[in-house]
N, C-alpha and C positions, 0 to 999 in steps of 0.2 A: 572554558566550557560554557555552551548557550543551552537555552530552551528554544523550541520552534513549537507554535501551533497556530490552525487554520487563523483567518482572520473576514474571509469572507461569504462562509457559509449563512445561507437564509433557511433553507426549509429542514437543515439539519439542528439540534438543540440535547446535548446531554444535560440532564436536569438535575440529575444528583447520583451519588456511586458510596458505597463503602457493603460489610459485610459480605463481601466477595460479589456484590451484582452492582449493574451499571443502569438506570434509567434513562434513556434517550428517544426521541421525537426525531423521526423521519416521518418527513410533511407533517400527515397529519395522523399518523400511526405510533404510537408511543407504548416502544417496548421495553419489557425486563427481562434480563438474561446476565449472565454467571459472567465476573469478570475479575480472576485472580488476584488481579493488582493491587485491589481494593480492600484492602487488609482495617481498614479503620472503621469508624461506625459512619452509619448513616445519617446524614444532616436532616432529612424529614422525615415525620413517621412513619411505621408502617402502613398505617391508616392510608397516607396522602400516598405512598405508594401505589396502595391496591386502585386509591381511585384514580390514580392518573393511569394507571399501566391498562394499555390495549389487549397487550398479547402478552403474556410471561413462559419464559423459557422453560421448563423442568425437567432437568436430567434424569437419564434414565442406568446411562452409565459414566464412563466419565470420558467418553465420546461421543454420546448421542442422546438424544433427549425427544421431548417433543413441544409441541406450542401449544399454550391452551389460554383461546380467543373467549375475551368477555360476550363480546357478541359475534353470534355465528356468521355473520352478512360481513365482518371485515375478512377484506383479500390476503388471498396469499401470495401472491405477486403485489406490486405498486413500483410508480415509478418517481424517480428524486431527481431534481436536479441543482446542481453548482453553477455559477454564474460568480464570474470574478471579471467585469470590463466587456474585455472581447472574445473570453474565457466562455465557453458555454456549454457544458456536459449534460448529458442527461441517463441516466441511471435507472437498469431495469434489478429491481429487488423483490427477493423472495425469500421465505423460511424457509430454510435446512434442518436436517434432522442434527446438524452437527454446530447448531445457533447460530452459524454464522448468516447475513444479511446479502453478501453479496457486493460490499463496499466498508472502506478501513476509512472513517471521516477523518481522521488526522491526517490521511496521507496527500489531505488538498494544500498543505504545507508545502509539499513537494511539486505536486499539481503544479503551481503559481510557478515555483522556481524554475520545472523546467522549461512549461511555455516562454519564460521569459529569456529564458539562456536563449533558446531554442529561435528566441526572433533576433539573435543577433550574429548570428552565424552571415557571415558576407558571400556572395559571390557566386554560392552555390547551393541546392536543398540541402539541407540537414539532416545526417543519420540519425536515429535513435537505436537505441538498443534497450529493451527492457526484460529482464532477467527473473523468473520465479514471479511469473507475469502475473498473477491471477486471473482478475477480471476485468484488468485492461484499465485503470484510471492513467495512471501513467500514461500507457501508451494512447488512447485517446488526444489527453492533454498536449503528446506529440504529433500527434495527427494533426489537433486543431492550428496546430503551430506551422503548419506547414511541413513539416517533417515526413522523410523516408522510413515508418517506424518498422520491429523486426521484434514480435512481439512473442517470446519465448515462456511455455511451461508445461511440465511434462504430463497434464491432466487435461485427456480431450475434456470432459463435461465443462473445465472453465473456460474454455478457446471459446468454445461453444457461446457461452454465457458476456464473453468479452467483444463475440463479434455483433450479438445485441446490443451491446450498448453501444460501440461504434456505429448501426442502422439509427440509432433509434437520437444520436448527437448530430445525425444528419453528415455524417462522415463515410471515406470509402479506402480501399486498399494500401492495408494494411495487413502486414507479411504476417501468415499464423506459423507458429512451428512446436509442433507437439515434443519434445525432445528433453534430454536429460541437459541442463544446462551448460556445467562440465563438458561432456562430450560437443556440442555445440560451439561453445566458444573457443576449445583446441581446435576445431575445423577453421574456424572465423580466422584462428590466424596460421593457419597451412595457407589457406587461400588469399592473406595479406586484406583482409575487409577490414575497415577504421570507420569508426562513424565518431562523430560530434558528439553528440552525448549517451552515457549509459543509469540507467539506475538495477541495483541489486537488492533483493528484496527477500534473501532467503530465509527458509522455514528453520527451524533448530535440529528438527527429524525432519527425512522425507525420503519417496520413494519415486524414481523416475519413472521415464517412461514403458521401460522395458527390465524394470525392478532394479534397477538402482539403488543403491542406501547411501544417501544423504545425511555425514550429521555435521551439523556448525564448524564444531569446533575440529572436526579431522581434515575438513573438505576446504574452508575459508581461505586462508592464505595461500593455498596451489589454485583456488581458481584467482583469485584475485591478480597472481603472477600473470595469466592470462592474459585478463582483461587489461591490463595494462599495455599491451602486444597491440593489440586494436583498440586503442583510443586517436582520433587525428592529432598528430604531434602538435604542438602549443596552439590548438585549436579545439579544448572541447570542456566539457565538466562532468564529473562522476558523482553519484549518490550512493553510500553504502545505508540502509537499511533495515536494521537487525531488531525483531522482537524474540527475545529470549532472558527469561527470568534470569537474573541473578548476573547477568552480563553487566560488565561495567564500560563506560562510557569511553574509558581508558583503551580500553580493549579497542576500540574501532580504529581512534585518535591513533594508534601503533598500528592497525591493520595498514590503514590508508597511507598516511605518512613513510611506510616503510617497503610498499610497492610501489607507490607514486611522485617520482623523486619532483614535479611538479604542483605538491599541495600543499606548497607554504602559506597560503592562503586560507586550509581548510580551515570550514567551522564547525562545531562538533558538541553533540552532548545530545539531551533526552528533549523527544516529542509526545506532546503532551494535551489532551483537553481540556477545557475550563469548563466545569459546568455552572448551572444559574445556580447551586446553590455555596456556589464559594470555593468548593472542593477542585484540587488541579490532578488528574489522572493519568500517568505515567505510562504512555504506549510503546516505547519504545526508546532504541537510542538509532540518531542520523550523523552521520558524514558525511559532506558536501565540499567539494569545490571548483573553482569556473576557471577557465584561463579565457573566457570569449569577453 
């Protein structure tokens, strides 16, 4: 069992976490917002809190909240970017009424990995396939790769959101597909479509695009059967990506291994951020492996 997290991030910085909220710096906007995980105390005052924190989230239920700016002149939009070499993303962010930014910083772990699989693919473009898509890092990260990407999730407002930031990385065409995942990838293999690399990135609930109900644990291992159908045979690497409280790491390690008779290799366990005051914050658990 490994840890994974970012190593090349500049204008992103989580500063410190505990009592269930997270302080982090995007550029130069540094917010506080509600972050489960975070069951321990916090390493700086409350003091050093109030006076670092730009915007602070405050719940209003326990899906929606609002933001309330120290100063009225900072945006509600801004934009970030990553930069890893030849890697070079750029990221349009904005406040939600549901906290979330519009970008998962840990998932630049993955970022790196796939660009890198992704430039060694021989002979021919490279398929991506990215699953419970968001707002597109992933699939970007395969764009910039040179990648055929095919970029799947079943909420127009974030296709929306994912195809800015593909404009805005100086990137183009890239497949949108508004759809239930599931339903999508039973077509992908009626149709015999394989691509090179996939990453899956599902929610623990979730509601398609034509109401759907999505949950982890009843849905996991039949899509996964799947996705196995369309991967190019000893030619490609999967990501499983799961945040879901209380999940063990075990769990994936048996997901992957036991649809993918190919992933003797996987590497496996919890992705995580380090923040500048010591604290390591648990974002999730990844499976990964490459046959490229």
């Amino acid at each position: 069992m490994q840890t994974f997290t970012p190593t090349n991030w500049q204008q992103y910085e989580l500063l410190d976490c505990g009592d269930y909220e997270k302080l982090e710096k995007f550029g130069s906007i540094t917010l506080r917002r509600p972050e489960p995980q975070a069951l321990w105390s916090k390493k700086l005052s409350e003091q050093e809190w109030k006076n670092l924190a730009d915007i602070t989230f405050k719940p209003k239920t326990s899906h929606s909240g609002e933001w309330i700016k120290k100063n009225k002149d900072l945006p509600d939009r801004w934009k970030l970017n990553y930069n890893n070499k030849d890697l070079n993303l750029n990221f349009n962010l904005a406040l939600t009424s549901f906290k979330h930014v519009g970008i998962f910083p840990e998932q630049a772990a993955n970022w790196d990995y796939i660009y890198q699989n992704l430039k060694k693919v021989k002979g021919e473009q490279p398929r991506f396939l990215n699953l419970f898509a968001y707002t597109g890092g992933a699939s970007i990260a395969a764009k910039a790769a040179g990648a055929d990407v095919t970029h799947v999730d079943s909420v127009k407002q974030v296709i929306t959101w994912s195809k800015e930031n593909m404009e805005s990385s100086n990137l183009n065409d890239i497949r949108w597909i508004v759809e239930d995942a599931m339903k999508f990838v039973k077509r992908e293999v009626k149709r015999g479509k394989t691509y090179h690399g996939i990453i899956l990135d599902p929610p623990a609930y979730g509601i398609g695009a034509n109401g759907e109900r999505w949950q982890l644990e009843n849905s996991i291992n039949e899509l996964l059967q799947d996705v196995a159908k369309i991967l190019e045979p000893n030619n490609h690497f999967l990501i499983l990506n799961v945040y879901s409280l209380g999940l063990s790491a075990l769990v994936v390690q048996n997901l992957v291994q036991s649809n993918f008779k190919d992933s003797k290799n996987l590497n496996f366990g919890e992705l995580y951020l380090q923040a500048k005051s010591g604290i390591l914050l648990p974002l999730g658990i990844v499976g990964r492996y490459s046959l490229l």
